[in-house]
C-alpha positions as CSV (number, residue, x, y, z in Angstrom):
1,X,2.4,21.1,28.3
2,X,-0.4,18.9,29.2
3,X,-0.5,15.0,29.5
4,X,-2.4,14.8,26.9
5,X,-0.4,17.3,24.0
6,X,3.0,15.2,25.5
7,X,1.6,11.6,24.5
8,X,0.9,13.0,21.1
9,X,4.4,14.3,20.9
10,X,5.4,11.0,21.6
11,X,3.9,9.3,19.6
12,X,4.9,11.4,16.7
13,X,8.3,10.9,17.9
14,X,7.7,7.2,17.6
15,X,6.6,7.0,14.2
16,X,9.4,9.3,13.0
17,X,11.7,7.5,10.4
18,X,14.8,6.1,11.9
19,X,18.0,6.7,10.3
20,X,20.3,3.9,9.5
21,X,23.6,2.7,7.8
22,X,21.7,-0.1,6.9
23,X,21.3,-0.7,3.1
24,X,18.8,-1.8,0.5
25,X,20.4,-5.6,0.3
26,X,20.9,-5.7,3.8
27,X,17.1,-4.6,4.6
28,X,15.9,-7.2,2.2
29,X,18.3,-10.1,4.2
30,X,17.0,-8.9,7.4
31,X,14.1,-9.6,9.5
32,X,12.5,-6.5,10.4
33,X,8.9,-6.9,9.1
34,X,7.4,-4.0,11.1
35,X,9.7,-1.7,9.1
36,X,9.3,-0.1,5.5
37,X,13.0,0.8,4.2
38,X,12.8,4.2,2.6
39,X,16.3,5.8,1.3
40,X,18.3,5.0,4.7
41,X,15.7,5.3,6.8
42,X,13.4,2.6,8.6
43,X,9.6,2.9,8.7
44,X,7.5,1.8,11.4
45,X,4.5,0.6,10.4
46,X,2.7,0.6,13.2
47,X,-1.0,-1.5,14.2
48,X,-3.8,-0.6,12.0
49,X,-7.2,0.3,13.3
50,X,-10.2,-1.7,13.1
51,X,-11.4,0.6,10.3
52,X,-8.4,-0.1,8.2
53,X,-8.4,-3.8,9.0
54,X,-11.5,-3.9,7.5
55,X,-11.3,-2.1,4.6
56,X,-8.3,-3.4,3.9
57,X,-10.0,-7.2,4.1
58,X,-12.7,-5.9,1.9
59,X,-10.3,-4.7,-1.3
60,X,-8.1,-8.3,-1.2
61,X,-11.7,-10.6,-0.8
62,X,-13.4,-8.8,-3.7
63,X,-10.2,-7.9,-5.6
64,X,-8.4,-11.4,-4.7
65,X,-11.2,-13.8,-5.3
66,X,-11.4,-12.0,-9.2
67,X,-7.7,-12.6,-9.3
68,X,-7.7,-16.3,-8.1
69,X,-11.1,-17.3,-10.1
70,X,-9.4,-15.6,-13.5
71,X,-5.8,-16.6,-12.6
72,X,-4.6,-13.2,-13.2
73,X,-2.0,-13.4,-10.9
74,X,-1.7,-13.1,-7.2
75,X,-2.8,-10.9,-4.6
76,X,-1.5,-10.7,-1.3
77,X,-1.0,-8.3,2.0
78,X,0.5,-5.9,3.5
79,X,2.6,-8.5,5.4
80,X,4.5,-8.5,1.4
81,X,7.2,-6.0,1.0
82,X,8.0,-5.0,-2.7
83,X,11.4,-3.6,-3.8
84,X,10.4,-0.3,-5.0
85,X,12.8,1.7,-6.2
86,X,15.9,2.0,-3.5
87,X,12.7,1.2,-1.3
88,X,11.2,-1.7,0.5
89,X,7.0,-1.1,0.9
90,X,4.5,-3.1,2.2
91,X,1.3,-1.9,0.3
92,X,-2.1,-2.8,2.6
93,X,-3.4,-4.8,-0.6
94,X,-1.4,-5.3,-4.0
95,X,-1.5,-7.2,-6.9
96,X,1.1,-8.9,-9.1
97,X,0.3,-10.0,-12.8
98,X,1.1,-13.9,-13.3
99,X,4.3,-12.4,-15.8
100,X,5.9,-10.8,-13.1
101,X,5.3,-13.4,-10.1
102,X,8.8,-13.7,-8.5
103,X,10.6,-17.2,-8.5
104,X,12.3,-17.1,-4.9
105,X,9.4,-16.4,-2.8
106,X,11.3,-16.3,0.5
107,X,12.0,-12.7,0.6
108,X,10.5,-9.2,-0.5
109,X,9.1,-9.1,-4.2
110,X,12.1,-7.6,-6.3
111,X,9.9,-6.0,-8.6
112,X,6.8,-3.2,-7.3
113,X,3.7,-4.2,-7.7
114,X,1.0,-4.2,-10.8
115,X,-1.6,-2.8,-8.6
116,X,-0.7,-1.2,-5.0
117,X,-3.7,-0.3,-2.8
118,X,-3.2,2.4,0.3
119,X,-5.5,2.4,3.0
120,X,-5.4,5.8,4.9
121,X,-4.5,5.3,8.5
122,X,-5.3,7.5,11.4
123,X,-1.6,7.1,11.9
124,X,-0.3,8.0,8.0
125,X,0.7,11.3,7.2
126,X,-0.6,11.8,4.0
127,X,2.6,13.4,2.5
128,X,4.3,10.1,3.1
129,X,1.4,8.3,1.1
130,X,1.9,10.8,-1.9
131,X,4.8,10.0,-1.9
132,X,4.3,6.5,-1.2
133,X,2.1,6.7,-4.1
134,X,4.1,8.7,-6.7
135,X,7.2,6.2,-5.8
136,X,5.4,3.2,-6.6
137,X,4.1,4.8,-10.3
138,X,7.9,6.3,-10.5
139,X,9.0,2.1,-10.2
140,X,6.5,0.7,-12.6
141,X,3.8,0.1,-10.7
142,X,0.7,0.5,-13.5
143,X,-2.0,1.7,-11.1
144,X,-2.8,2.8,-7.6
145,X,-5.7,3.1,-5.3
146,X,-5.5,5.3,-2.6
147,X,-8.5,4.9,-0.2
148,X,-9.9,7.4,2.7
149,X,-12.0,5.9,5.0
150,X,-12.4,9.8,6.3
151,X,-14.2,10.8,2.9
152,X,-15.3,7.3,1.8
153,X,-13.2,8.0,-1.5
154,X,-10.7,6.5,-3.7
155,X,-8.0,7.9,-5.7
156,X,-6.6,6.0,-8.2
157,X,-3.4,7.3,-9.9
158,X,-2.1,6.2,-13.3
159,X,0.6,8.8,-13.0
160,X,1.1,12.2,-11.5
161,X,-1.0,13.8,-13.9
162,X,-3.5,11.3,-14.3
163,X,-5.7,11.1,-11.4
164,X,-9.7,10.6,-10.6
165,X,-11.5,10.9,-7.4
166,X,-13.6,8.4,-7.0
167,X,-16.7,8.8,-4.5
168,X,-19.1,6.1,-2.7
169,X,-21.5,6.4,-6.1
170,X,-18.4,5.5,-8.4
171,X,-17.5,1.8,-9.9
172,X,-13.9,1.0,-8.7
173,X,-11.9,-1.0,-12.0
174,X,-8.9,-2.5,-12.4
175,X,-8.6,-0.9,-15.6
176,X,-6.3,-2.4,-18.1
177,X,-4.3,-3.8,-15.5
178,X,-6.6,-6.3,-13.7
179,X,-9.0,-6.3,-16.5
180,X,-12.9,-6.8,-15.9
181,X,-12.3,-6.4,-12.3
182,X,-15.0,-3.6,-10.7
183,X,-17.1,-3.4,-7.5
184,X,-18.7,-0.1,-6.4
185,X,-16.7,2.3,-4.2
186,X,-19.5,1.8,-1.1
187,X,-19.2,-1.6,-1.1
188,X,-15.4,-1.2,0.3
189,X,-17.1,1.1,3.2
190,X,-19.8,-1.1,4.1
């Protein structure tokens, strides 16, 4: 094996969930923020790219300053974790509908969110963010937007069945769940 093929190995090894005795309450008590908690098993969420950074900055200022001027809610990022489920995840952008805003603010959101957003990371394997992505609908969560720098797309699921592709021509909406919210599919790419 070459240098090269063993640093990849390791750092698939790396990123590997890590088992744990460690439940749901005691993840939620605890101070591991680089961690998602998925089913008995820690999540490292490792250092985005600049890429995602940045697309990630341009969904919460468009979708954030719609939120904030129509006091919809809240939006906030991915440092947030959200009980989803027997799960703890940290969505790179999410919304939460002013009904649902949590009283004690001082630890993960005990409800999912309204809206979660996904950025595709160099890093993600994309199974995890189906499934990511099918947990989050499976908890409540009304809509998500998956979005691929790669392709310059979005996905946005209502449901496992109910799912559109949207490409860099497309309007991007908040549907029925941040309603009047839209801002073309480019403009997050730009």
């Amino acid at each position: 094996m070459g240098i090269l093929k063993d640093g990849y190995e390791q750092a698939a090894m790396s990123l590997a969930p890590l088992e744990t005795d460690m439940t749901l309450e005691e993840f939620l008590e605890s101070d591991l923020e680089d961690y998602e908690y998925v089913k008995g098993e820690l999540i490292l969420m490792p250092a985005a790219s600049w890429e995602h950074g940045l697309i990630s900055a341009r969904v919460f200022l468009r979708l954030g300053t719609y939120v904030e001027e129509n006091r919809l809610g809240a939006v906030v990022t991915p440092d947030t974790g959200f009980q989803v489920g027997e799960r703890v995840l940290k969505p790179d952008v999410a919304f939460l509908a002013t009904a649902h805003l949590p009283d004690d603010t001082s630890r993960a959101c005990p409800v999912p969110p309204d809206l979660a957003v996904e950025v595709v990371s160099p890093s993600d394997v994309f199974r995890r963010v189906i499934e990511k992505t099918f947990a989050y609908l499976d908890a409540g969560t009304r809509l998500v937007w998956v979005v691929e720098p790669g392709s310059k797309t979005v996905t946005v699921y209502r449901s496992e069945t109910d799912i559109k592709l949207l490409t860099r021509n497309d309007t991007l909406t908040g549907e029925d769940v941040v309603e009047g919210f839209s801002c073309q599919v480019a403009q997050l790419f730009e």
